[in-house]
C-alpha positions in Angstrom: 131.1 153.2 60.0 132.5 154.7 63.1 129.0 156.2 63.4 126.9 153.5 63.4 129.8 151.6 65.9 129.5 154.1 68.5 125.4 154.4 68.0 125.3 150.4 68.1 127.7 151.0 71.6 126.2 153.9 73.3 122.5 154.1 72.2 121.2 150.3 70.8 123.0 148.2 72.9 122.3 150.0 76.3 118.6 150.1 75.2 118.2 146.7 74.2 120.1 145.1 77.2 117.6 147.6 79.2 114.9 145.8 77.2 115.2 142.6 77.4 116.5 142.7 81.0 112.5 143.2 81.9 110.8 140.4 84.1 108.5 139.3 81.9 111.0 139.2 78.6 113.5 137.8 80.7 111.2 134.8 81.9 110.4 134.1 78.3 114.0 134.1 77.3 115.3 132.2 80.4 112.9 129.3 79.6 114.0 129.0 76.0 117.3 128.0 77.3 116.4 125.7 79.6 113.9 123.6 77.5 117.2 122.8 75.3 118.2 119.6 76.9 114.8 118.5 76.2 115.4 119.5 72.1 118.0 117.5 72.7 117.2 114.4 74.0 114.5 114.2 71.5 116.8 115.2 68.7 118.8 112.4 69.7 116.1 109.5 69.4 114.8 111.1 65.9 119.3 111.1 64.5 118.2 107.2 66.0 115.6 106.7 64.1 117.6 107.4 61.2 120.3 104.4 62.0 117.1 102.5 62.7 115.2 102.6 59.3 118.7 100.6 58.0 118.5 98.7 61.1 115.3 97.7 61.9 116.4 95.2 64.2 117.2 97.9 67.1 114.3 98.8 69.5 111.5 101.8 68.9 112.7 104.5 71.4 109.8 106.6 69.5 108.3 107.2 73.3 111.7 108.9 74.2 111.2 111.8 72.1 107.4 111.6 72.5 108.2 112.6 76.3 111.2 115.4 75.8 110.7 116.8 72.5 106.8 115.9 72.4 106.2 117.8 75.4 107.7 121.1 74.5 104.5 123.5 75.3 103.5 121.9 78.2 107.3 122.4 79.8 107.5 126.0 78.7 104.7 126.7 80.3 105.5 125.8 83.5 108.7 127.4 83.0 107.5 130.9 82.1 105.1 130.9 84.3 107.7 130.3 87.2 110.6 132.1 86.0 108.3 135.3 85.8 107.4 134.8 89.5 111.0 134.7 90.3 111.6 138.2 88.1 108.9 139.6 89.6 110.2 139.2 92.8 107.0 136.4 93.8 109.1 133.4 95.3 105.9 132.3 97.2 104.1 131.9 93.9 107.1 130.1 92.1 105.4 126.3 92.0 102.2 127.3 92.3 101.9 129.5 89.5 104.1 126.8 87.5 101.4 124.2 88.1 98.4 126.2 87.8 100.2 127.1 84.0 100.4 123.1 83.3 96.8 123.3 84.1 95.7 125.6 81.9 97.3 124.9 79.2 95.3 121.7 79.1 92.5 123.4 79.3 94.1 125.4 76.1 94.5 122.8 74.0 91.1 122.0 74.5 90.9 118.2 75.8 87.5 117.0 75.0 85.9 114.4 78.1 83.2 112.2 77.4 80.4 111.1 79.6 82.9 108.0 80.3 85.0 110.4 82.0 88.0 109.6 79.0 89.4 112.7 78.2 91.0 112.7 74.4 93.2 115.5 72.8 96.1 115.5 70.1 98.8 114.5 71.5 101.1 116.7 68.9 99.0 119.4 71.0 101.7 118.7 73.5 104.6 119.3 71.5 106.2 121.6 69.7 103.4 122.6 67.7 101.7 123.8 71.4 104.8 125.8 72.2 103.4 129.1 71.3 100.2 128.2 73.6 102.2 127.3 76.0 104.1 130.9 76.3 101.3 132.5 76.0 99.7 130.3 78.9 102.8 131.1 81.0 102.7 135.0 80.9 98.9 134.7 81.5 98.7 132.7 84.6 101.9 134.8 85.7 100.2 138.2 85.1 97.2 136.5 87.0 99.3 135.8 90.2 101.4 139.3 90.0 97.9 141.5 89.9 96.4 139.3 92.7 99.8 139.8 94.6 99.8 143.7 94.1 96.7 143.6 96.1 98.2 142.9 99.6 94.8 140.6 100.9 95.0 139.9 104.5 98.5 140.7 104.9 98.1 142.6 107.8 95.2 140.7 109.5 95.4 138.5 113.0 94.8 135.3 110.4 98.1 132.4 110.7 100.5 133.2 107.6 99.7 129.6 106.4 96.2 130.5 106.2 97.0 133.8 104.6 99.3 132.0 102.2 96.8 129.2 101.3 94.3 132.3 100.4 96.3 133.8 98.7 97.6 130.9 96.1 94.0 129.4 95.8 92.3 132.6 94.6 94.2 133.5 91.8 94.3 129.8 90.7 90.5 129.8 91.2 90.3 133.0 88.4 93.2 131.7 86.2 91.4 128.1 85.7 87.9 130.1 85.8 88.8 132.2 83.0 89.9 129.6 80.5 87.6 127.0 81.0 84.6 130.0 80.5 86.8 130.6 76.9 87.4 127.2 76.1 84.5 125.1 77.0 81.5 128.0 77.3 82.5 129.9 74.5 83.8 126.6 72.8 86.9 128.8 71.7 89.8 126.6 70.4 92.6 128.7 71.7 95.3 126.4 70.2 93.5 127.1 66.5 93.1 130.3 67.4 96.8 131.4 67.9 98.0 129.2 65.9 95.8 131.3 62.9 97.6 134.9 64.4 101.2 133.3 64.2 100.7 131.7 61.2 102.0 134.6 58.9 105.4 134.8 61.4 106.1 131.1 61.1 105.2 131.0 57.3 106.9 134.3 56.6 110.2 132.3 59.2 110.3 129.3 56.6 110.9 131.6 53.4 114.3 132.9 52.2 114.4 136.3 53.9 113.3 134.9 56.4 115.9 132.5 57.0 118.4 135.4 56.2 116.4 137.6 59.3 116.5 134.9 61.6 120.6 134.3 60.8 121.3 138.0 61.1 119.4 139.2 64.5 121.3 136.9 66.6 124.3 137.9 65.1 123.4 142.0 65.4 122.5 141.6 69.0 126.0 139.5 69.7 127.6 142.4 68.2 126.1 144.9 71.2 127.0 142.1 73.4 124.1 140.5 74.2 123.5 136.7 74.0 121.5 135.5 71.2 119.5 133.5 73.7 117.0 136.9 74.0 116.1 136.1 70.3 115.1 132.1 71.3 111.5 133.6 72.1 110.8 134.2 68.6 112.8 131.7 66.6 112.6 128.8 68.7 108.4 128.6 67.9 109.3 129.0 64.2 112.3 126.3 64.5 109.5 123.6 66.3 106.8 124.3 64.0 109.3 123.7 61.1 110.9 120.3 61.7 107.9 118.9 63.3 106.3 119.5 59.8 109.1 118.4 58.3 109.1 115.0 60.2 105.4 115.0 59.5 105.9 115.1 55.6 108.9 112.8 55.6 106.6 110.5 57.6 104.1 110.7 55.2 106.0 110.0 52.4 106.5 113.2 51.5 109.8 115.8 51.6 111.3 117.9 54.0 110.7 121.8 52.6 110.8 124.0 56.0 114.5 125.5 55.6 114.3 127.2 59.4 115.0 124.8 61.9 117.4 124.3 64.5 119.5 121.8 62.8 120.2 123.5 59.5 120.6 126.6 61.8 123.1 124.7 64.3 123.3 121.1 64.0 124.9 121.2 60.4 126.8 124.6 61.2 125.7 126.2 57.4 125.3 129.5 59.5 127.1 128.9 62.7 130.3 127.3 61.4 132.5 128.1 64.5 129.6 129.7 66.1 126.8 132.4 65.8 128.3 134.9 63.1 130.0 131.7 61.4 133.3 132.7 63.4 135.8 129.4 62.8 137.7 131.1 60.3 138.6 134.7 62.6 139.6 132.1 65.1 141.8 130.1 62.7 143.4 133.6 61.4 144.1 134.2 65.4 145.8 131.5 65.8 148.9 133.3 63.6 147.7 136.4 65.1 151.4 139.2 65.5 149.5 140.0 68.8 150.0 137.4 71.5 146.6 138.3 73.3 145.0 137.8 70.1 146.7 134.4 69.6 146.5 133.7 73.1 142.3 133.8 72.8 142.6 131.8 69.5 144.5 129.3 71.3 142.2 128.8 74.0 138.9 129.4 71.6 139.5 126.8 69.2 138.2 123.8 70.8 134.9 124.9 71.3 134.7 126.7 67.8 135.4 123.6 66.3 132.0 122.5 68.0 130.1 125.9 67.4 130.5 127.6 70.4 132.2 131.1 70.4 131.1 132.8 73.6 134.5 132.2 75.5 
């Protein structure tokens, strides 16, 4: 045991704080925090919905979550796509890379316009279903931006910095938008399908057993180097999504809920996190009568938040 402590201490955990401390691993992670208001407030309207179907009297807030939690993909890839430039050190290319992400990800999802001019796509495309698209979109237009940045155009020339600057955000939106709109509506590629199909044997394999289990003990194993289990929300959160939007889908439909790997069995009803990641209430409960007064001292102060599944203090 003493072993595998001091290899977790002075080998794994150094080399996985090194690892996920890298620009582009560190934008994905960062904007899986920050998208969880947004789970939020839609969780919120669908617990609602709940007290509505025995209340039918109340108001449809269905839009509510259609504009948080229905616009997931869209969101993160904005964020990624932003957060990257401010890793990589790009501050001029923060917004602009941000928006030139929200527009290709439309193009991803592949909006079909008619001669009308009406352009019609699924809005679930939006969602949580599209969050995978939308990551993906995010580290593309970013890795777009950071190669056209490495290149130094005009940066030395008699030409007004505005001008520069205005060269120098239009081309690489010029080949970001070029490039998917040649996949997407030359090559009639539906990237959404598409990566949907590659993930598909991640999320499936997320929604069975030892799966569950692996996505439980990860977080735990990387809290137990010391690093935040946020690092992890690149891969589970996609799985999580996909799961209770097919579970509302069924439930809808008449059906049952079956996908076990979501946030709120995860979290919300605290099977696995009772006290916090690890499942930690009852260590802080047996701190409270701690001999040690530093040890009862932390239970002490801990045991608020416990109670509500927070154990980082």
């Amino acid at each position: 045991m003493n072993k595998l402590v001091n290899w977790l201490s002075v080998k794994a955990a150094p080399a996985m704080k090194k690892f996920i401390s890298r620009p582009w691993i560190a934008a994905i992670a960062d904007s899986m925090q920050k998208i969880i208001p947004f789970i939020l407030a839609g969780s919120m309207i669908f617990l609602y919905n709940v007290i509505r179907s025995y209340v039918p009297v109340l108001p449809d807030l269905t839009n509510i979550s259609n504009f948080t939690f229905g616009m997931l993909g869209i969101i993160v890839s904005y964020l990624i796509a932003s957060e990257a430039m401010e890793n990589l050190k790009h501050p001029q290319y923060l917004q602009m890379a941000g928006l030139t992400s929200v527009a290709v990800f439309i193009i991803n999802i592949n909006p079909k316009i008619n001669a009308k001019g009406l352009m019609t796509v699924e809005f679930g495309r939006f969602g949580a279903t599209g969050l995978l698209i939308g990551m993906l979109t995010g580290i593309a237009v970013a890795l777009v931006f950071h190669l056209w940045s490495k290149l130094h155009i005009l940066e030395d020339s008699s030409i007004p910095d505005f001008v520069v600057g205005w060269i120098n955000t239009i081309i690489p939106i010029l080949i970001s938008v070029a490039i998917f709109t040649t996949i997407v509506f030359i090559g009639n590629v539906d990237l959404f399908n598409l990566v949907a199909w590659l993930f598909s044997p991640l999320q499936s394999f997320g929604q069975t057993l030892p799966g569950f289990i692996l996505i439980s003990l990860i977080p735990s194993l990387l809290y137990t180097m010391g690093i935040s289990s946020w690092a992890f929300n690149a891969v589970s959160t996609p799985i999580f999504m996909a799961g209770i939007s097919a579970n509302i889908a069924a439930v809808a439909a008449g059906g049952a809920a079956t996908n076990i790997s979501t946030s709120e069995v995860m979290f919300t009803s605290a099977l696995i996190t009772m006290g916090g990641m690890g499942a930690t209430l009852t260590l802080n409960i047996l701190m409270l009568f701690a001999k040690s007064r530093r040890l009862k001292a932390i239970g002490r102060i801990c045991i608020a938040p416990s109670i509500f599944n927070i154990n980082e203090p």
